[in-house]
N, C-alpha and C positions, 0 to 999 in steps of 0.2 A: 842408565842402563839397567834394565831387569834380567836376570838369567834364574834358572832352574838346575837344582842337582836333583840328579832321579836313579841312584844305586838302585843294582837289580840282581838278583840271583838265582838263579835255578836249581831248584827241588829234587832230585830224583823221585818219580812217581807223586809226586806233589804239582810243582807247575813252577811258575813263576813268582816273588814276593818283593817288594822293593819299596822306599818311600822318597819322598819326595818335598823337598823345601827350593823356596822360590826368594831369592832376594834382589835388594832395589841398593842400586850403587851410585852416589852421586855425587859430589866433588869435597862435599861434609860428612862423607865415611857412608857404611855399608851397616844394610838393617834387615833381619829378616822376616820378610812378610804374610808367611804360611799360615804363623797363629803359635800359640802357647803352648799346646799338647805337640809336648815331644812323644809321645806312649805311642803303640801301633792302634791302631783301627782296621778292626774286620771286617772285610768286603765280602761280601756271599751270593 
């Protein structure tokens, strides 16, 4: 099973901000498959 957490929050006068990790669950325990950088990344 693969599933996605994707928190999200809203800005007043800003917008929208949220991030997003994706993990893989399988009968040998749970691994997350997003990548290493926990830190944010700026979209523009």
């Amino acid at each position: 099973m693969v599933f996605a957490l994707e928190p999200k929050k809203g800005i007043e006068n800003i917008g929208m901000v949220g991030i997003e990790n994706t993990f893989v669950v399988t009968a040998e325990g749970g691994e997350c498959i997003t990548g290493d950088n926990p830190g944010l990344i700026p979209v523009y």
